[in-house]
Every structure is written in C-alpha cells, then in structure tokens.
C-alpha positions as CSV (number, residue, x, y, z in Angstrom):
1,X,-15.8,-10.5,66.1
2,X,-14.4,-11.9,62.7
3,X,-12.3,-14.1,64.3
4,X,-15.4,-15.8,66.0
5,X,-14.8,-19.0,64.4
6,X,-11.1,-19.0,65.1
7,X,-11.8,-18.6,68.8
8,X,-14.0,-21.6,68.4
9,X,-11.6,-23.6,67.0
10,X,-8.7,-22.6,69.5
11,X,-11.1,-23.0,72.7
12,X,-12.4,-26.6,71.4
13,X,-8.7,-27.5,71.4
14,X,-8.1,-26.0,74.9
15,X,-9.0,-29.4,76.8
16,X,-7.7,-27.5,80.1
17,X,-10.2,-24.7,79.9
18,X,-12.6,-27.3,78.7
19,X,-12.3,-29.0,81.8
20,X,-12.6,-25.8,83.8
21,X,-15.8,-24.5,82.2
22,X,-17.1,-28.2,82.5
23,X,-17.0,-28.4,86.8
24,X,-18.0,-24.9,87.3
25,X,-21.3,-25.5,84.8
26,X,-22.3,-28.6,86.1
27,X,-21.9,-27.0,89.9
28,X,-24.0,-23.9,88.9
29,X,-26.7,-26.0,87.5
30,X,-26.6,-28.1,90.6
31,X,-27.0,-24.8,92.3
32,X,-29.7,-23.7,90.6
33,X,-32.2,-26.8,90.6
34,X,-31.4,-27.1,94.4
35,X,-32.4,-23.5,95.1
36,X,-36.0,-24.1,93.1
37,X,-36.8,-27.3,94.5
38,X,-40.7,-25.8,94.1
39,X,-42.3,-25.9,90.5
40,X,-45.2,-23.7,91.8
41,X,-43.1,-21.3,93.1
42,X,-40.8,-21.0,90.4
43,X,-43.9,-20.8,87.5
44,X,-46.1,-18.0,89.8
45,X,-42.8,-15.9,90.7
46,X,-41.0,-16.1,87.2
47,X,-44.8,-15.1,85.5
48,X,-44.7,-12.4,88.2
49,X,-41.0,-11.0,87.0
50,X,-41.6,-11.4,83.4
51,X,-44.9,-9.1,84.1
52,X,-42.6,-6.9,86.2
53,X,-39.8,-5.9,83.6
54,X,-42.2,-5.9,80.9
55,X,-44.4,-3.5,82.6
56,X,-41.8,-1.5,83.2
57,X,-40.0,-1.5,79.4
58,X,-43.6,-0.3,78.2
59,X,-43.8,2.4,80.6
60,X,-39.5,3.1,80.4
61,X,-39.6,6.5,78.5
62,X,-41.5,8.0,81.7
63,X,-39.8,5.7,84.4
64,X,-36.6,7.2,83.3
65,X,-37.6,10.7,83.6
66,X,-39.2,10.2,87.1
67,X,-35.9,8.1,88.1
68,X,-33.9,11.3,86.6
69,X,-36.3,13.8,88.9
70,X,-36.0,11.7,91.9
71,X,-32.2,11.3,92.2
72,X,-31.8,15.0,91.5
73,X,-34.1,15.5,94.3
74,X,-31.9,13.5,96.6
75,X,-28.7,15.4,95.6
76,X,-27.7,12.7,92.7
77,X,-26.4,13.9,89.3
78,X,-27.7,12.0,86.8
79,X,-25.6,11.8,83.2
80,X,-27.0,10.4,79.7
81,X,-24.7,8.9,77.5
82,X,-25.9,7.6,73.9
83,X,-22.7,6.2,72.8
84,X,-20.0,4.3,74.9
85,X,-17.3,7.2,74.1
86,X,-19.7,9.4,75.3
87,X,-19.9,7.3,78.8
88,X,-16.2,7.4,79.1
89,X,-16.0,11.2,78.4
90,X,-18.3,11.7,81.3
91,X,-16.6,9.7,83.8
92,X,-13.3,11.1,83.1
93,X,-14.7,14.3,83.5
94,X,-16.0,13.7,86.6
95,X,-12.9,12.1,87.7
96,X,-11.0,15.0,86.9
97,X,-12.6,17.5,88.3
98,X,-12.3,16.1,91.4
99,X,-8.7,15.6,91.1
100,X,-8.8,12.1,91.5
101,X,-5.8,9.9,90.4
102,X,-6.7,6.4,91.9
103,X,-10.3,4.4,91.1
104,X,-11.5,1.3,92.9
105,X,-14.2,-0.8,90.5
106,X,-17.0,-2.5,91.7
107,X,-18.1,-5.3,89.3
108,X,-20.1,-4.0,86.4
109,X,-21.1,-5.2,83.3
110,X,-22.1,-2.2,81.8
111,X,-18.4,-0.4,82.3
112,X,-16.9,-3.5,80.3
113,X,-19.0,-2.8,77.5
114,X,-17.7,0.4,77.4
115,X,-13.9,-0.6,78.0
116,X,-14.0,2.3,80.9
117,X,-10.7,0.5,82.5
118,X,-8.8,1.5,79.2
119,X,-10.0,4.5,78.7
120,X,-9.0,5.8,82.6
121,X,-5.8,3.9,82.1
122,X,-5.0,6.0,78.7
123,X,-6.0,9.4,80.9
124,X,-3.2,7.9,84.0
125,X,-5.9,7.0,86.4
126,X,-5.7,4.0,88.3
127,X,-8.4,1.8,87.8
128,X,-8.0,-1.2,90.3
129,X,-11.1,-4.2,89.8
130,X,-12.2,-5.4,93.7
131,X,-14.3,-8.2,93.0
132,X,-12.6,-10.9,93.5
133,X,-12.9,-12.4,89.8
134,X,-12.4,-9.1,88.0
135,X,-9.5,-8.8,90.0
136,X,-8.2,-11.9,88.6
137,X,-9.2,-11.3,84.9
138,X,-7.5,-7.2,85.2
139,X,-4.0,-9.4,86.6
140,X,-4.1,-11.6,83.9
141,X,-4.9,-8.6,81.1
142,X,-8.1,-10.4,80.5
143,X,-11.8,-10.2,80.1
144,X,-14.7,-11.6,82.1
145,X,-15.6,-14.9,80.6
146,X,-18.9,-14.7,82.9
147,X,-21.2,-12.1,83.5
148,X,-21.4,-13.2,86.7
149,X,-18.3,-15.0,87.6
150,X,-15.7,-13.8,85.6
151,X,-12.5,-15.4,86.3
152,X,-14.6,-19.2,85.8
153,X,-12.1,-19.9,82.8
154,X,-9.3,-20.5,85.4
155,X,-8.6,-23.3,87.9
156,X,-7.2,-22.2,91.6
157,X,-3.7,-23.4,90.8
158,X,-3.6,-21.1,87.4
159,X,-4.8,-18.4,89.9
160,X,-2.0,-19.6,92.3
161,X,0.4,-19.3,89.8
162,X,-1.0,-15.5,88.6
163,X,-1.0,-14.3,91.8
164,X,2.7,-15.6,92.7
165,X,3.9,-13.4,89.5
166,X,1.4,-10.5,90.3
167,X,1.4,-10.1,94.0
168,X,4.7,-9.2,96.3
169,X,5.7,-11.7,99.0
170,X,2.8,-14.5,97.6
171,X,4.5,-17.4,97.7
172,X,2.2,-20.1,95.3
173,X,-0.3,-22.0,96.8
174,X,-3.9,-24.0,95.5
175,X,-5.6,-23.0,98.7
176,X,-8.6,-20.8,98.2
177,X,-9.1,-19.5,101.7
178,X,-5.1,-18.7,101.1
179,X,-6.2,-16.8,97.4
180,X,-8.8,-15.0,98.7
181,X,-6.6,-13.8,101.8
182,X,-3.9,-12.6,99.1
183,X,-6.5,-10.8,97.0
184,X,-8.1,-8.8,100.0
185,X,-5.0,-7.8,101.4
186,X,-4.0,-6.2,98.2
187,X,-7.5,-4.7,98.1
188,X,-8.2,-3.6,101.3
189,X,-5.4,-0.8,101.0
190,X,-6.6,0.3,97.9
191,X,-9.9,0.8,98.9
192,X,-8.8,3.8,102.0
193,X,-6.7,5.5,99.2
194,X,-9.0,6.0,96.1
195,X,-10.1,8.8,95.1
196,X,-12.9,7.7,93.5
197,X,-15.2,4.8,93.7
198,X,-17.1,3.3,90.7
199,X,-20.2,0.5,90.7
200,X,-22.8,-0.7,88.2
201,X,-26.8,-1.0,89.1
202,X,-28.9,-3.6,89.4
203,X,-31.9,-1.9,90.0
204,X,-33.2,1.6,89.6
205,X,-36.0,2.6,91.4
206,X,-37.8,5.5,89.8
207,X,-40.4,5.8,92.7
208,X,-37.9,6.8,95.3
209,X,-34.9,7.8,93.1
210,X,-32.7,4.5,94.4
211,X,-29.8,2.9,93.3
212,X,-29.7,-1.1,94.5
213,X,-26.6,-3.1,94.0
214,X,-26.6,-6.6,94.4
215,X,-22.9,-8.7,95.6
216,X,-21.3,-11.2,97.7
217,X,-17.7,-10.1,98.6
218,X,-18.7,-6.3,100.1
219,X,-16.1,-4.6,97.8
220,X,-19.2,-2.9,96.1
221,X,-20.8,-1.3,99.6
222,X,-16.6,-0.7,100.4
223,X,-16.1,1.2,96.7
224,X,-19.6,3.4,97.1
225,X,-19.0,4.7,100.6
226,X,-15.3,5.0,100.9
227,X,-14.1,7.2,98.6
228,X,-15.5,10.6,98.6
229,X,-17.0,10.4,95.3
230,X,-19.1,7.5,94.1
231,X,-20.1,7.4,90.3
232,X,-22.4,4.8,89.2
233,X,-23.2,3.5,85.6
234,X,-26.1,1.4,84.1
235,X,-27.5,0.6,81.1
236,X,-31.3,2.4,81.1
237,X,-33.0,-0.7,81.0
238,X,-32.1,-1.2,84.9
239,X,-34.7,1.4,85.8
240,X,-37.8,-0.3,87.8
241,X,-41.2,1.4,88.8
242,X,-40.8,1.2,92.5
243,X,-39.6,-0.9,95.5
244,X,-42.0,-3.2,95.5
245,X,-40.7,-4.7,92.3
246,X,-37.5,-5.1,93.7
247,X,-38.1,-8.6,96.3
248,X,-39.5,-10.4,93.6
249,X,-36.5,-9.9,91.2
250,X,-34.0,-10.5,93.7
251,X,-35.3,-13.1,95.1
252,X,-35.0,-15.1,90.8
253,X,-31.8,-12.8,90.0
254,X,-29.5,-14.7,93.2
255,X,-31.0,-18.0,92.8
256,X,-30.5,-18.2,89.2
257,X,-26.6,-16.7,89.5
258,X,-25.3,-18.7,92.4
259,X,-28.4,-20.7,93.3
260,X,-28.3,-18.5,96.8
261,X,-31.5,-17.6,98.8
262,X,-30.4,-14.1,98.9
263,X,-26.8,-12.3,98.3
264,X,-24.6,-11.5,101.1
265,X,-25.2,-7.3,100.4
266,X,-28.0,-5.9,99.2
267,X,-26.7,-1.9,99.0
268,X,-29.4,0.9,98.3
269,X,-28.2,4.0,97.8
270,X,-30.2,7.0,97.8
271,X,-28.4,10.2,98.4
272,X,-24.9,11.1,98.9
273,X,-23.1,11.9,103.1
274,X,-25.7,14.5,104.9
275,X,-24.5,16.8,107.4
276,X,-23.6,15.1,110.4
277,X,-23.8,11.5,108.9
278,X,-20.2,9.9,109.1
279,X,-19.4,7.5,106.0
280,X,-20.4,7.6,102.7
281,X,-19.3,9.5,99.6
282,X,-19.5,13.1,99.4
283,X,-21.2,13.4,96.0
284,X,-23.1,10.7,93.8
285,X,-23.1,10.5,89.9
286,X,-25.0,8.3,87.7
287,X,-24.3,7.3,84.0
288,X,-26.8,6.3,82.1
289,X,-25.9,4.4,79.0
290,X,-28.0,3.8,75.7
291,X,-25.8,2.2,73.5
292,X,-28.7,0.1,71.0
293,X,-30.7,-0.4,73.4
294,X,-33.1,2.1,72.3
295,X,-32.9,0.5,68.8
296,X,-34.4,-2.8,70.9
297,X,-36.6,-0.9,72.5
298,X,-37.9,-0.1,69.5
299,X,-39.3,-3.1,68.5
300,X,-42.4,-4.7,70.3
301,X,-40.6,-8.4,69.6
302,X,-36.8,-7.6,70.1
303,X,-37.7,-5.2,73.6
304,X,-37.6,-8.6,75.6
305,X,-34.1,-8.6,75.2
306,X,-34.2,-5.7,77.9
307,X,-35.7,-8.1,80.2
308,X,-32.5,-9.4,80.7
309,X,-31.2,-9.2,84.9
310,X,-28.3,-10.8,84.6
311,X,-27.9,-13.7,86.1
312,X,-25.9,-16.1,83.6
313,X,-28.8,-18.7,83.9
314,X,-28.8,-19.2,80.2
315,X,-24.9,-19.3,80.1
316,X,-24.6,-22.4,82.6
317,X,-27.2,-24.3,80.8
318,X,-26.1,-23.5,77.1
319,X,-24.1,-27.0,75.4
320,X,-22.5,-24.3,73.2
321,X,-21.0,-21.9,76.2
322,X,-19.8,-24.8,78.2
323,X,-17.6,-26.3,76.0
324,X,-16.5,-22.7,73.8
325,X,-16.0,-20.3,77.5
326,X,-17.0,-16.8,76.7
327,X,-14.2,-15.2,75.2
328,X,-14.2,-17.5,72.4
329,X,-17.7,-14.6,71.4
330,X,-15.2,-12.0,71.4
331,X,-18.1,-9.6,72.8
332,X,-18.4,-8.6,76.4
333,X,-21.7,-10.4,76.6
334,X,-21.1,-14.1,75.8
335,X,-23.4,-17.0,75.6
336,X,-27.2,-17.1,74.8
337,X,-27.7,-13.2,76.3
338,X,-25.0,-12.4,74.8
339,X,-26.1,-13.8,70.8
340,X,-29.5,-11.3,71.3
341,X,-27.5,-8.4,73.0
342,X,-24.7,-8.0,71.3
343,X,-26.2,-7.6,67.9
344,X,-27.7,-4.3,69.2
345,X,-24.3,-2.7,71.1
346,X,-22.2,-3.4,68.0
347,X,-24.3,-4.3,65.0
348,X,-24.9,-7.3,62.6
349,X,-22.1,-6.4,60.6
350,X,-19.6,-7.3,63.5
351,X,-22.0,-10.1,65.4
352,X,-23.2,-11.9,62.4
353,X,-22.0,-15.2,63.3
354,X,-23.4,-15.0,67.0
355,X,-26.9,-15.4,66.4
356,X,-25.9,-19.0,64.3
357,X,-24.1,-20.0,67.1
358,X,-26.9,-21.9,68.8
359,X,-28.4,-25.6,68.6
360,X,-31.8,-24.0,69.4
361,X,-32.3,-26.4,72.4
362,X,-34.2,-24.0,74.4
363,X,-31.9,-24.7,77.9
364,X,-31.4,-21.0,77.8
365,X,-35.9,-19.8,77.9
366,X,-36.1,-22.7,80.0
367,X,-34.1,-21.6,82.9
368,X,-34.8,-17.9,82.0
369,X,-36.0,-16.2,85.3
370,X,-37.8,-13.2,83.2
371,X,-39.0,-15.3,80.5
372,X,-37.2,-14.0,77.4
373,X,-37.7,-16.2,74.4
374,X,-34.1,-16.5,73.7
375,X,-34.6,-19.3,70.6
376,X,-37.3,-17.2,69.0
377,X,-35.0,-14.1,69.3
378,X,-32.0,-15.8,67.3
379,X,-34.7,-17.2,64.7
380,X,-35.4,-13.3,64.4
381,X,-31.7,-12.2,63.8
382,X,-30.7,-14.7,61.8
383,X,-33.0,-13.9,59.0
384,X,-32.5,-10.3,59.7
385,X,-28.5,-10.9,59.3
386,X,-29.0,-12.1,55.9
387,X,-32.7,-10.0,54.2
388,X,-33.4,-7.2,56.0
389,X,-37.0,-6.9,56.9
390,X,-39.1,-4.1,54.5
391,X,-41.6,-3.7,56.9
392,X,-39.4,-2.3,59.8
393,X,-36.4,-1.0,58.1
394,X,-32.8,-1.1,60.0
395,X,-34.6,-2.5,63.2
396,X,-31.4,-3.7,64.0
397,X,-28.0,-2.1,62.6
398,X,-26.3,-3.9,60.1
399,X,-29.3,-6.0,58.9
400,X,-28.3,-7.8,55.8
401,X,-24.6,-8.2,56.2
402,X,-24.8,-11.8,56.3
403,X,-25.9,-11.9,53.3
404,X,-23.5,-13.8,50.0
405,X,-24.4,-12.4,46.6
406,X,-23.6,-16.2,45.3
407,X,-25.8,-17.7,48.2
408,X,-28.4,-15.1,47.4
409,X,-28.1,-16.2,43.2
410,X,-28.7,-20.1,44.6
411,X,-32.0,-19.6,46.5
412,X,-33.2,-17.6,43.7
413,X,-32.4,-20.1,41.3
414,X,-33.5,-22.9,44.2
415,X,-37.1,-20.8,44.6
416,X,-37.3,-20.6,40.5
417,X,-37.0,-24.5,39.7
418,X,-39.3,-25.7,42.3
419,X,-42.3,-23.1,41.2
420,X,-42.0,-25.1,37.6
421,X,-43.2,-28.7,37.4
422,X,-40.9,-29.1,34.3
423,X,-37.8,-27.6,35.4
424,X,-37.8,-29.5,38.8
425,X,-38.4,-32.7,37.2
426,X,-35.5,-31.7,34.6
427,X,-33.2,-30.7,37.4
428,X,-33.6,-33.4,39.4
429,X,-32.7,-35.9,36.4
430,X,-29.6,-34.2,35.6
431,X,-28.8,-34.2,39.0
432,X,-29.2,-38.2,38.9
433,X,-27.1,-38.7,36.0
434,X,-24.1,-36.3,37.2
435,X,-24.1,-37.4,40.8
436,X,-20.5,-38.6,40.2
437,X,-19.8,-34.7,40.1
438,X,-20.9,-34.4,43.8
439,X,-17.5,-32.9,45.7
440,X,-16.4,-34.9,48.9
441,X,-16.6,-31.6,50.6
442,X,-18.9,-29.2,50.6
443,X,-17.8,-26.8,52.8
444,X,-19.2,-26.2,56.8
445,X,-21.6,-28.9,56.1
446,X,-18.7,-31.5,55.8
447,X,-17.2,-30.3,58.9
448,X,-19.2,-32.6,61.0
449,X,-21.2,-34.6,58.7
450,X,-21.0,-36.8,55.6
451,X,-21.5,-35.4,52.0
452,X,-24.3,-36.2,50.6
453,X,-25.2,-39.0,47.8
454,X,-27.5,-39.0,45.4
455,X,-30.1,-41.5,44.0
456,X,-29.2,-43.2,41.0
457,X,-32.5,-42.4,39.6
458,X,-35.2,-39.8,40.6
459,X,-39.1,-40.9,43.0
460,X,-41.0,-40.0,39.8
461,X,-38.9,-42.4,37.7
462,X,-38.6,-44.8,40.6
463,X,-42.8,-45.0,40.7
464,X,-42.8,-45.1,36.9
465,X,-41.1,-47.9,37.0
466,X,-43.1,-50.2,39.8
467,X,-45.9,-48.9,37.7
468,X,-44.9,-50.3,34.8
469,X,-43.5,-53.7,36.7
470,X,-46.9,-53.8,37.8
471,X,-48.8,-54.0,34.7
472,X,-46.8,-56.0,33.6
473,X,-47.8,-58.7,36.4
C-alpha cells in the first residue's frame, strides 16, 4: 500500500492497459443502462435492496447464529475465523484431514483477501482457479484487477500469448471461442481429480441454513459437487434473513455486474450427498470470516459499507478506476468499494492514500444497487485518517496516521491568525510584500495545476484606497 502512488504513476504510463480498461468500462456501462431501461423499477427495487441488507446488518448478530444452527442441522460444519491466518489455518486443516493433495477454486473474493492460494501452495496443495479469469490472472502470477472480471486488464491476444507459454500443445491464437476451448480443456480434467473443492457465497440464508452461489461459466456448481469435500468461505456480512430476500438481490447484483437478466447458475446448496443421492460432495464446510468487518459494523454510519453485493457497479463507472486498473490500489478490493473496505481489512495506516483517491463525483452511489453513500463514506475516512474522532475512539484502525506533525503545526497556526482581526490583516500584508518568495512548486498541488500568485496589495487596502479616490472626487 505505500507504493500506491507509484502504481499510479506506472499504470497512467501503461497506455496499453489504459486502452484495455477503457473498452471493457465503456461496454459494462453500456450493459448496465441497457439492462435498467425502467427508472421506476430501478428506484422501487434498489429502495427495496437497500431496506433488505440493512435490515439484515441490524438484525446480523442473531441471523448469524440462526444461519450457524440451521447448517448444522443440515449436516454443514460451520467455522469462524476472526483473522485471515486464522481462515487459512482452518482450511488447511480441513484439507488435511481429508488427505487431500489437489484443490479446484471457484471464484471468490473473500479467499483473495486472505491469499488462501499461497498459503495451500506453501502447505504443497494444488490450488488450481476455474473461472475462466482467475484462471488467467493465477497463469500470469497475478491478481484480480476486478471483482468481478478479473483478468479485464488483459486483451485476448496477451491471453493468446499467456496461454501459448502456459498451456501444452496451444499453438497462439486471438480467437476467444478458441481461448475459452483451451482453458476448459485444461479444467475440465482437473475438476474429476481434486480432492477438494472450494467456493465463496453470495448469499446465506439463515432461514433455511442455505448457501447460494451466483456464476456464469458452471465451474462453481462443477467445484461444489465433484469433489468429495466442498468447503465454502464468506465474509459474515453475506448472511440474509431468508429466501425471499434472495430474488430481489439477484435480480440488482447480475444486472449491475454484466448487465444480464439473470446469471447462467444460480447454485443453492443446503446439505451435503444423502444416502442414495448420486453427486454431490460428501461433506460441506463453511468459513466464516470477520476480518474488520465487525469494526464497521460497529459504527451506525460506516455499517453500510457491509451493504456491499458485489457487483463492480461503482468500479465501471469510477473516472479514477478506469484510467488507474485495480492493481495500481495494491488491495484486493480496488476502486470505489474498495477505498471504504479496505481501510477496515488492513487499517488506515496501510490504506491512507485510498480514501483520497477520489474526485467525489458520486458515479459510484449513483449506480449503487444497495444504496451505499460511497462519497460520504470517504468524507468520513479521510478526516478520520488524519484526527481521529474523540467521540468514537479507534472506529476504524489506524485512525490518525495520516496525519504530518508540520501540516498539523500549519492549520494550527492557519486557525490562530484568522480568529485575530490584527494578525490576519498583518499576515496578509506581509504576504503582499513577500510574494516574490512564493516557490514555483509547491508540491502535489503543482503537479497538475499552476502555483499560485499573489496580489500586489491586500482587499482591505484595495477598498482603502477607492475610498480615498473617492473622496477625493
């Protein structure tokens, strides 16, 4: 995270991944305003999810307890992890005592934040990504620059070129019916020999105890029912009150992603293989990850960051994000989301520069499908990154690392000279007659703008002095 600034610099330079992130914005916005051709619909059903997550954030202490009870009941282990290391300890736990050597991934958001594919990889398990874009990013020793696509930082012919070094017998081509062929004939092996098969959520259903995952490519129904043991992983955010909250959220989350009316799977997963069924894993787990985001729960204003779904929305439509990518954050949640997340997962002494990274343009609440007041949010955190608040002390970690002793000495001296009438008027007159000592640069403020200049002479001696021309008249 300290070499945020560097990574904007080098990706601003980048005019071929500039180019990239340019076409696939502008055709996911196109996607988007197509798919919500009714402004009705769109206000009544985004009030209606808004109502939905917050409804169930205020009631999430006891939702997660009766999600806990529910799974149980249906014969799914459910795992609580505070910390990330925590999370990875579990899993490779599991893993190994079921002997398992080889993992296929199903996208997920949450195990990125918790770097689970390095972990498994430093404890020899295989970890092998199966959607499509992970796929590409884990070739290429990357991370997602998308939340939701996560190879969009590459073109076809750099993927043409990656899977021609990657893949045996690929000769290169540009065609993407061709790439996708390669990809699923690499995957499709992988996915009859793992031993273990690992997903995120999208929604958790405390009512019935009900995992639902949302995709497109089927590698995500292929990694849960497969392999004999399925282990799951969310953030506890994901958990909803029951099913009925579920249409209304899916209905926002696809058409916000990929501007589709619905995805091409909607899995729900309830129980692990009964007697006498024939597919599906033997035995379920389910990780569920805190990791800050009981610190933002904890706060009535900074909770509607857990509104979040996921979509990317606010990433397609942010003029910062499109022309930076998302690994020039350095965080495994880029863009707007990722400014108002991130803070809580690693702290304001590592994220800092995130929340500052904004023109405050409101594309990103205006697309929102859940409402979150993204702007307000980074108002909040950056005055929290620089004076902690003494009313709610250490809502957010790090609070106050921002802060510059010398900047802090020049607001104080700034607030003392304009509470005095004399020493205002004094400073402002010395600053007249030493305007020559004005530097040409004054540091990120010259960057993209002009220095300053100032008057030759201050307002109160320039209305002395009409005075006085008028009297004399």
């Amino acid at each position: 995270m300290t070499q945020f600034k560097q990574n904007v610099k080098r990706d601003l330079n980048d005019p071929q991944l500039r180019d990239n992130f340019r076409g696939a914005m502008d055709y996911l916005m196109d996607k988007r305003q197509a798919a919500f051709t009714d402004e009705d619909e769109w206000t009544i059903l985004r009030e209606q999810c808004k109502r939905i997550k917050q409804r169930c954030l205020l009631k999430l202490p006891q939702l997660l307890e009766q999600l806990e009870e529910n799974l149980q009941r249906n014969g799914i282990k459910v795992h609580w992890a505070q910390t990330t290391e925590q999370a990875n300890e579990i899993i490779a736990g599991l893993i190994a005592k079921a002997g398992g050597k080889t993992v296929v991934k199903g996208k997920s958001m949450v195990s990125e934040e918790v770097a689970l594919n390095d972990h498994l990889e430093q404890q020899g398990v295989e970890c092998l990504e199966t959607d499509m874009g992970e796929y590409i990013v884990q070739l290429a020793k990357e991370h997602p620059s998308h939340i939701i696509m996560p190879a969009i930082h590459q073109n076809k012919s750099q993927i043409g070129k990656l899977f021609a070094q990657h893949i045996d017998g690929f000769d290169y081509s540009t065609d993407v019916d061709t790439l996708i062929k390669a990809g699923r004939n690499v995957l499709r092996d992988k996915f009859c020999q793992a031993d273990v098969g690992i997903t995120g959520v999208n929604f958790a259903v405390a009512e019935t105890g009900t995992l639902c995952l949302v995709e497109n490519e089927g590698n995500g129904r292929m990694c849960s029912t497969v392999p004999d043991l399925h282990i799951a992983i969310t953030g506890i955010e994901k958990v909803v009150e029951t099913l009925n909250d579920v249409p209304p959220l899916l209905s926002l989350l696809t058409r916000s992603a990929t501007g589709q009316a619905i995805s091409t799977y909607f899995n729900m997963i309830t129980r692990p293989r009964q007697p006498g069924e024939k597919d599906g894993p033997k035995a379920v787990h389910l990780v569920l990850l805190d990791n800050g985001r009981s610190q933002a729960f904890a706060d009535e204003e900074l909770r509607q960051t857990l509104q979040c779904i996921r979509c990317g929305a606010c990433m397609n439509h942010c003029p910062v994000y499109t022309r930076i990518g998302g690994h020039a954050y350095g965080t495994v949640y880029p863009g707007p989301i990722g400014k108002i997340i991130s803070p809580h997962l690693l702290g304001l002494q590592a994220t800092k520069d995130l929340p500052t990274a904004s023109s405050l343009c409101g594309a990103c609440e205006e697309v929102c499908p859940v409402g979150i007041p993204i702007p307000k949010l980074l108002l909040r955190l950056r005055k929290e990154s620089v004076q902690p608040r003494a009313d709610v002390p250490q809502t957010v970690q790090g609070q106050g690392a921002g802060r510059k002793p010398i900047e802090a000495w020049v607001w104080t001296l700034w607030a003392l000279v304009h509470k005095s009438p004399r020493l205002y008027r004094l400073s402002t007159k010395l600053l007249t007659r030493l305007s020559w000592l004005m530097p040409k640069k004054l540091g990120p403020w010259t960057v993209a703008r002009t220095a300053p200049k100032l008057a030759a002479k201050t307002l109160h001696e320039l209305i002395d002095e009409r005075e006085k021309q008028g009297k004399n008249k």
